[in-house]
DSSP file (Angstrom, degrees, kcal/mol; ACC not computed):
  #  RESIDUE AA STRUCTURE BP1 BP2  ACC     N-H-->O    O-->H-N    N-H-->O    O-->H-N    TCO  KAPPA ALPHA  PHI   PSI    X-CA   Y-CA   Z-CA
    1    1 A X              0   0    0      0, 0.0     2,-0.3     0, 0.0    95,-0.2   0.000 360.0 360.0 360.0 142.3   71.1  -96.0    4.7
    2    2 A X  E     +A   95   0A   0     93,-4.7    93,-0.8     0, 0.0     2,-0.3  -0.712 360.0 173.6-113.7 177.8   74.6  -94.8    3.5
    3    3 A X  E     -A   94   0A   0     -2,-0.3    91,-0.3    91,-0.2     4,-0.1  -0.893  36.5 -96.9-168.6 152.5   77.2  -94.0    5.3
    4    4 A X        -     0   0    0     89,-2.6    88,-0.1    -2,-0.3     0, 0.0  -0.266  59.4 -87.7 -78.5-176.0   81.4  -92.9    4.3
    5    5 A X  S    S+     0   0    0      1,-0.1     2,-0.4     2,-0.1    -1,-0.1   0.887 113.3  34.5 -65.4 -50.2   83.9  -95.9    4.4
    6    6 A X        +     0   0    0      1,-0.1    -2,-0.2     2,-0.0     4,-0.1  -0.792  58.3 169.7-118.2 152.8   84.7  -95.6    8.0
    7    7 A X     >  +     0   0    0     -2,-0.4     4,-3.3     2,-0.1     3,-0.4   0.521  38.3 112.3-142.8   6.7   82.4  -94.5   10.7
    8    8 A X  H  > S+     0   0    0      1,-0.3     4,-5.0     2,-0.2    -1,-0.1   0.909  73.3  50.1 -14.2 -83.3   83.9  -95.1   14.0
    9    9 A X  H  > S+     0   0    0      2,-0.2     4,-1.3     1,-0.2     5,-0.4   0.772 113.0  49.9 -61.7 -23.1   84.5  -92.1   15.4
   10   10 A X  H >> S+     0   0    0     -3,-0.4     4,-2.9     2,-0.3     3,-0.6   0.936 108.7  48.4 -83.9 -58.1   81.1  -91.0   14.7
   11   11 A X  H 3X S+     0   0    0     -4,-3.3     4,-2.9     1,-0.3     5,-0.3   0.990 112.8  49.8 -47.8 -43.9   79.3  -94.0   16.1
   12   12 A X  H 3< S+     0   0    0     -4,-5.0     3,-0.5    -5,-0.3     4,-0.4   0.876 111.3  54.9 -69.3 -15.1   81.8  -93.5   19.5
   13   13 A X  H <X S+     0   0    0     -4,-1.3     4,-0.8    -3,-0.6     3,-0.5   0.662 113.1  45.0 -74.9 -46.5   80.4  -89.4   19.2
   14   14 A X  H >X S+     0   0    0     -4,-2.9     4,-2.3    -5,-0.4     3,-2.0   0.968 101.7  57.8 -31.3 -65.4   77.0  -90.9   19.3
   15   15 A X  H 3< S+     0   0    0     -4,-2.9    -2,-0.2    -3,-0.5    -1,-0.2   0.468 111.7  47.2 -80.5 -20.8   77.3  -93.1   21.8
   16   16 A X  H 34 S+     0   0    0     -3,-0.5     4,-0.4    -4,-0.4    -1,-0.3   0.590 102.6  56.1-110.5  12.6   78.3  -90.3   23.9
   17   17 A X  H XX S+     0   0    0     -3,-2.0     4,-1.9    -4,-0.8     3,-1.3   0.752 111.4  49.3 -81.8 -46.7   75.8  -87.8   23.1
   18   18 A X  T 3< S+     0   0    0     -4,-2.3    -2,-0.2    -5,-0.4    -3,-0.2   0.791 112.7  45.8 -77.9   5.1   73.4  -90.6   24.2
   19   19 A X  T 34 S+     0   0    0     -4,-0.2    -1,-0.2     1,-0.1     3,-0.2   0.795 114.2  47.7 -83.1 -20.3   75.4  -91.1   27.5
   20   20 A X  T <4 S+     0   0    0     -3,-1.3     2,-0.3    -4,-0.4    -2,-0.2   0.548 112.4  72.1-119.1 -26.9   75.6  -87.1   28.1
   21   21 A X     <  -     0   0    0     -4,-1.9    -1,-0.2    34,-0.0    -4,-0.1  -0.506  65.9-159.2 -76.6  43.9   71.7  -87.3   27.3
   22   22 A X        -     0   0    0     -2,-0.3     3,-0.1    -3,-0.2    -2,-0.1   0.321  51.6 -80.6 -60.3 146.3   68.7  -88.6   29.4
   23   23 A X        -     0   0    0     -5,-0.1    -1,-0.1     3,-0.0     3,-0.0  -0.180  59.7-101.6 -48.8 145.4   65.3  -89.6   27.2
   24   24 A X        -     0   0    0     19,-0.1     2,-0.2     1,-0.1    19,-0.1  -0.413  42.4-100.2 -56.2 163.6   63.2  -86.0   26.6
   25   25 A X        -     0   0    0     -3,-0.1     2,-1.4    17,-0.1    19,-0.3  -0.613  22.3-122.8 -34.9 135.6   60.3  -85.5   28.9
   26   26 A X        +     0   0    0     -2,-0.2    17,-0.3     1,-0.2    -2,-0.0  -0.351  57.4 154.0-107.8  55.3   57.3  -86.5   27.1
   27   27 A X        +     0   0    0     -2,-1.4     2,-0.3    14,-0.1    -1,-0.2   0.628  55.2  71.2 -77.6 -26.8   56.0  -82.3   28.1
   28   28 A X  E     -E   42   0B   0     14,-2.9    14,-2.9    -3,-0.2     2,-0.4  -0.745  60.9-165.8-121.5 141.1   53.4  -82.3   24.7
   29   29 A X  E     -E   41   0B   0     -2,-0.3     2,-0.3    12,-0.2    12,-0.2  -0.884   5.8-161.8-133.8 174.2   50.3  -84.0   23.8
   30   30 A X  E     -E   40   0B   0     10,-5.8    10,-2.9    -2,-0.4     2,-0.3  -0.998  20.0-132.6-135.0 122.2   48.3  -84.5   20.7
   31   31 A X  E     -E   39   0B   0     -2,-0.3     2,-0.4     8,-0.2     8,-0.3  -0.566  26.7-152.9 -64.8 129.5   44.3  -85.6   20.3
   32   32 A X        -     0   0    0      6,-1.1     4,-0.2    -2,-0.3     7,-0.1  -0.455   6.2-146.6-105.0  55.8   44.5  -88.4   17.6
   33   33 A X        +     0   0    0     -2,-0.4     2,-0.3     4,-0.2     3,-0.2   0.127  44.8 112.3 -14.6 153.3   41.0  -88.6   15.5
   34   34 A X  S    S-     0   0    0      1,-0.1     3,-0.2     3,-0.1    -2,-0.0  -0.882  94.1 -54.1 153.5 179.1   40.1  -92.1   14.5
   35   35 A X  S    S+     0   0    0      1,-0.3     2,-0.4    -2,-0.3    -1,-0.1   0.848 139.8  41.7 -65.2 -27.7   37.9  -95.1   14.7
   36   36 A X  S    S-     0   0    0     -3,-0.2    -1,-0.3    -4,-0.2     2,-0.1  -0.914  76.3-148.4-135.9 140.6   39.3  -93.9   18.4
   37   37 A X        +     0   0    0     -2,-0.4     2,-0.3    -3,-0.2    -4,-0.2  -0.493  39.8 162.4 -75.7 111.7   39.5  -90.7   19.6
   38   38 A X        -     0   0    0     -2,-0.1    -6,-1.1    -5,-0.1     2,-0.2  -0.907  38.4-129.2-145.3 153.1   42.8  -91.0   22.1
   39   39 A X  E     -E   31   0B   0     -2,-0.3     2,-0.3    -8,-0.3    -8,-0.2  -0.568  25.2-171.1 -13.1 105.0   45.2  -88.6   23.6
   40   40 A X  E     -E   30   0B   0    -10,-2.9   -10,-5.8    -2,-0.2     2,-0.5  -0.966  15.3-140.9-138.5 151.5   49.2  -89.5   23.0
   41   41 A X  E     -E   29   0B   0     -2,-0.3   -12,-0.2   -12,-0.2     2,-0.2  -0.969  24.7-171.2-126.2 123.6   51.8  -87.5   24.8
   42   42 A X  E     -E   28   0B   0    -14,-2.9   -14,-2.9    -2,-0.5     2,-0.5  -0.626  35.9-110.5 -97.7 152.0   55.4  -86.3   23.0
   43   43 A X        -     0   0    0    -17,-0.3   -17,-0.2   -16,-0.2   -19,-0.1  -0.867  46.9-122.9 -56.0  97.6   58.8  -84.8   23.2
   44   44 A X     >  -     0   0    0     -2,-0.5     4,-0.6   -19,-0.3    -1,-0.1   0.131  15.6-132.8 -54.3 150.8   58.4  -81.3   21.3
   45   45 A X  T >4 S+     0   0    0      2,-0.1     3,-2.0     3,-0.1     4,-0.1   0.386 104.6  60.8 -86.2-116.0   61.1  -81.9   18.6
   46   46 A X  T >> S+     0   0    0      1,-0.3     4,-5.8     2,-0.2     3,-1.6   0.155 104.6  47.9   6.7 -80.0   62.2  -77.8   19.8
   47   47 A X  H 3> S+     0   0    0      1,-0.2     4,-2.8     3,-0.1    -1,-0.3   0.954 116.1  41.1 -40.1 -47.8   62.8  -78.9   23.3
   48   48 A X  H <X S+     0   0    0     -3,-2.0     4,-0.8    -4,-0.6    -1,-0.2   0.777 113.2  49.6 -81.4  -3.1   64.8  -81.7   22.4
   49   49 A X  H <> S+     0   0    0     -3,-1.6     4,-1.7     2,-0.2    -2,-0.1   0.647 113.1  55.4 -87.0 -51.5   66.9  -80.1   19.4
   50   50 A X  H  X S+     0   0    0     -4,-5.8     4,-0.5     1,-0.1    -2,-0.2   0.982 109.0  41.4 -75.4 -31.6   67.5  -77.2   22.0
   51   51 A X  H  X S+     0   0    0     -4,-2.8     4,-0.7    -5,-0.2     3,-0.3   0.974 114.7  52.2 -58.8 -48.8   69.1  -79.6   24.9
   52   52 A X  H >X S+     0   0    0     -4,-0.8     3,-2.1     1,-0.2     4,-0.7   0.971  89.3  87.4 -54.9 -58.2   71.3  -81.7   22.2
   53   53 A X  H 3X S+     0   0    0     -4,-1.7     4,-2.1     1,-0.3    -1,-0.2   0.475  95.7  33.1 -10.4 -75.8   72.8  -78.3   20.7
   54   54 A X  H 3X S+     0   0    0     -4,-0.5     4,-1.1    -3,-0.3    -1,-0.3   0.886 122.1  46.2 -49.3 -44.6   75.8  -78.1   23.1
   55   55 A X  H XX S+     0   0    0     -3,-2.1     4,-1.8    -4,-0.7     3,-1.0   0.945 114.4  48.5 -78.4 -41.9   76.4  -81.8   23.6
   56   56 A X  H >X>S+     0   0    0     -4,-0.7     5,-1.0     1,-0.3     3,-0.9   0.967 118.5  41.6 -59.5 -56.3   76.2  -82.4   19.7
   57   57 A X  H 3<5S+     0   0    0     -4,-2.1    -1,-0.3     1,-0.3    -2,-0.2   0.559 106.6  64.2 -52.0 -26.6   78.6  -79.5   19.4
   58   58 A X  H <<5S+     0   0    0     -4,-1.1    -1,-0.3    -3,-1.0    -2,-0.2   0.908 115.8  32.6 -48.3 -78.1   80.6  -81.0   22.6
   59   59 A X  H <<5S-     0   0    0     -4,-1.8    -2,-0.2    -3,-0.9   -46,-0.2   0.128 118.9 -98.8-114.1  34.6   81.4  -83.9   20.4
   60   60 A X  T  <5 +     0   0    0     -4,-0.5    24,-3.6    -5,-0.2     2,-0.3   0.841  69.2 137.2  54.7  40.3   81.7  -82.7   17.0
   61   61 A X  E   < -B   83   0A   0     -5,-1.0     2,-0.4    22,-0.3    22,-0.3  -0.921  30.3-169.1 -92.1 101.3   78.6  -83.4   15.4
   62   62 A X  E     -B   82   0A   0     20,-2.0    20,-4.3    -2,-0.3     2,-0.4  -0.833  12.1-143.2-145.8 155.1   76.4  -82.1   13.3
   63   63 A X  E     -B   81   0A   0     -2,-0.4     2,-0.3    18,-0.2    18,-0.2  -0.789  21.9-175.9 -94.0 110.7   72.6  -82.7   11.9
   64   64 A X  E     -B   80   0A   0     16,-5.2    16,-1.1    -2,-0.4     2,-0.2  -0.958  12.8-173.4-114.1 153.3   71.6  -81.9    8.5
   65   65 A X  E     +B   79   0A   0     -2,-0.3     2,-0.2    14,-0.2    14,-0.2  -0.787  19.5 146.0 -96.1 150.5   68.3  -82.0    6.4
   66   66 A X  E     -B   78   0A   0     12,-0.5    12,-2.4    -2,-0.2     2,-0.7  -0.678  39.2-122.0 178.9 146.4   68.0  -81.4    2.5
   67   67 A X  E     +B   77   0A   0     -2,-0.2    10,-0.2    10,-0.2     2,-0.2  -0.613  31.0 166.9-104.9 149.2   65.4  -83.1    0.1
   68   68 A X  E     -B   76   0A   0      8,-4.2     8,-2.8    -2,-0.7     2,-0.2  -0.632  38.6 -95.9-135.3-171.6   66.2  -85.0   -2.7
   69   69 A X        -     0   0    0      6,-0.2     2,-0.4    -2,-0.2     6,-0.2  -0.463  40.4-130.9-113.7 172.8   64.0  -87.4   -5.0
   70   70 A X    >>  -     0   0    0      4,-0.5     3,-2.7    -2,-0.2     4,-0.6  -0.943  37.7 -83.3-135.5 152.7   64.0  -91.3   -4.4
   71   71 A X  T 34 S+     0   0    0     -2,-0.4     2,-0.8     1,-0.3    -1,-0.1   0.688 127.0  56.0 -23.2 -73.8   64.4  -94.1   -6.5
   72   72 A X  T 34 S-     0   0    0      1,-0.2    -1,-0.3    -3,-0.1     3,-0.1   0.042 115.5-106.2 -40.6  -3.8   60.6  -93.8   -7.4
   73   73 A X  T <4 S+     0   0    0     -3,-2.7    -1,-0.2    -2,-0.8     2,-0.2   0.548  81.5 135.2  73.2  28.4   60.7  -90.4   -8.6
   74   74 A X     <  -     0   0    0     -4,-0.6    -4,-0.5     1,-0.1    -1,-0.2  -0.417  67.5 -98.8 -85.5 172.2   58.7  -89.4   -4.8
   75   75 A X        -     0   0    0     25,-0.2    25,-0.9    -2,-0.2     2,-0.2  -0.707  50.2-171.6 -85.9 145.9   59.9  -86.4   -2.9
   76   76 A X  E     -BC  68  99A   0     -8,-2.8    -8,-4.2    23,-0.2     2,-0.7  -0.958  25.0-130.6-153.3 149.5   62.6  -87.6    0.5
   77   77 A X  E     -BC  67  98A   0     21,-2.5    21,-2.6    -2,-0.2   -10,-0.2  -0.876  16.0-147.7 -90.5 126.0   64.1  -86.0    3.1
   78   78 A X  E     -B   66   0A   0    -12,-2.4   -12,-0.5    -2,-0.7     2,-0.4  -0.404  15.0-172.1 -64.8 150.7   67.8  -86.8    3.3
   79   79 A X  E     +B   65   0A   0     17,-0.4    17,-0.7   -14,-0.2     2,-0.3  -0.905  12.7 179.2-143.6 141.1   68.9  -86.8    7.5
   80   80 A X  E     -BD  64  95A   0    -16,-1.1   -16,-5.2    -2,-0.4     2,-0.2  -0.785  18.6-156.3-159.6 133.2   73.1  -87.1    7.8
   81   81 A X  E     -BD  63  94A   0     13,-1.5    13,-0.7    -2,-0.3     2,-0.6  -0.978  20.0-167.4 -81.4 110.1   74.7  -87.1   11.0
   82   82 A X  E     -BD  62  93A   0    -20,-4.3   -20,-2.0    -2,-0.2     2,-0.3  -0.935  13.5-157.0-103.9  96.0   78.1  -85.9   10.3
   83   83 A X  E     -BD  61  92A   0      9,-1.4     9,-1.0    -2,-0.6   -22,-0.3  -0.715  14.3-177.8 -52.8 139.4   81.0  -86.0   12.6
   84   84 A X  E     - D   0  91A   0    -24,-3.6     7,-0.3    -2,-0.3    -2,-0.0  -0.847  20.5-123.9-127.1 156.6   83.8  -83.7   12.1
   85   85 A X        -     0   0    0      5,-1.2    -1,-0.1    -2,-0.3   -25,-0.0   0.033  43.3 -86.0 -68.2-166.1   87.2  -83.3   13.9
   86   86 A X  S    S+     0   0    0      1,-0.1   -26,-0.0     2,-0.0    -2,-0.0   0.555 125.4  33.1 -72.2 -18.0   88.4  -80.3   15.4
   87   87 A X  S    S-     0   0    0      3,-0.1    -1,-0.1     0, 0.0    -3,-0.0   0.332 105.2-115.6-124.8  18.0   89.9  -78.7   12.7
   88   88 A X  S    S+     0   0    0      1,-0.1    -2,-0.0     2,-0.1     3,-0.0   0.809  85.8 114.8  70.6  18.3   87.5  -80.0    9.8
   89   89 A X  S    S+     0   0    0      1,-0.0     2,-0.3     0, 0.0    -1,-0.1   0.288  75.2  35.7 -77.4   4.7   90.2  -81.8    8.3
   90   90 A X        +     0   0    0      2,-0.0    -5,-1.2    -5,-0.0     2,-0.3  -0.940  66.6 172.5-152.6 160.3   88.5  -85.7    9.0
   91   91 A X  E     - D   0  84A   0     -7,-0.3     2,-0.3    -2,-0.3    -7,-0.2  -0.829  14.2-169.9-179.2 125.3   84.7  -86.3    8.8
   92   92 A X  E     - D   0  83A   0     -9,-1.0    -9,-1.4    -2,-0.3     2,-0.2  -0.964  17.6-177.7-131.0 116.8   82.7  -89.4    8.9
   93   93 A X  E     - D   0  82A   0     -2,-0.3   -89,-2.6   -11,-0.3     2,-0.2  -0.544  21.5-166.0-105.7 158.2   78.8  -89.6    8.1
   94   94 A X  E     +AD   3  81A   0    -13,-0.7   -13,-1.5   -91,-0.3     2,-0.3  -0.878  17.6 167.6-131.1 139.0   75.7  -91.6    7.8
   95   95 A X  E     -AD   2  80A   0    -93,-0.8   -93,-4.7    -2,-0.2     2,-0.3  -0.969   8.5-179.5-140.7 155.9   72.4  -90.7    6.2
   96   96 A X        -     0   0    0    -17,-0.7   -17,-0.4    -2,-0.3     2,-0.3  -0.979  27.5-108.5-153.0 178.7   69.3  -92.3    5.2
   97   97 A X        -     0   0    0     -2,-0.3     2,-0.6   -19,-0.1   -19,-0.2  -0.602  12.6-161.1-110.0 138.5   66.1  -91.2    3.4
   98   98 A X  E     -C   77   0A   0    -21,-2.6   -21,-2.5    -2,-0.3     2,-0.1  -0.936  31.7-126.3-122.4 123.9   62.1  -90.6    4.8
   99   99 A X  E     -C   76   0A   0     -2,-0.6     2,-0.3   -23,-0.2   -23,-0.2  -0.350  27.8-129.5 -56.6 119.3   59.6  -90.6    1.7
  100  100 A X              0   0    0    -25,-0.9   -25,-0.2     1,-0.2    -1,-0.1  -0.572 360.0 360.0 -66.4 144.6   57.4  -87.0    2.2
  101  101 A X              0   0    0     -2,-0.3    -1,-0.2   -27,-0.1    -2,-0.0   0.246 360.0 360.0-112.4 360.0   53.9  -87.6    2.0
């Protein structure tokens, strides 16, 4: 994980998306093949992207993707949370990497 020098204000902008936020409903389910066949039940990533929208926006946050290569020469997705002030003049981030398979 990386993150810019100071990250305060983004960790409290977190901390209040997840107060301003109750866990998704777990509305979607998926059959899982395998040595057992089971049933597991999920949060659509859609439902939950559309309820955060206003609160991220609420507290001056914002979610990016973009893929880059990893030490290993494998394909990663980059994730940064960014907070930004109200007039884009101060900005503090963290991002860290998930290897595509």
């Amino acid at each position: 994980m990386a993150t810019s020098e100071r990250t305060g204000k983004l960790m409290l902008a977190i901390r209040a998306v997840q107060r301003a936020k109750p866990l998704a409903a777990k509305s979607g389910t998926v059959k899982i093949e395998g040595a057992q066949t089971r049933i597991e039940q999920f949060a659509p990533h859609d439902e939950i992207w559309e309820d955060l929208q206003p609160i991220l926006d609420t507290n001056g946050l914002t979610v990016t993707q973009f893929p880059d290569i990893g030490p290993n020469g494998c394909a990663v997705l980059i994730t940064r949370i960014t907070w930004t002030n109200h007039d884009g003049t101060e900005e503090q981030w963290a991002e860290g990497p998930v290897p595509v398979i």
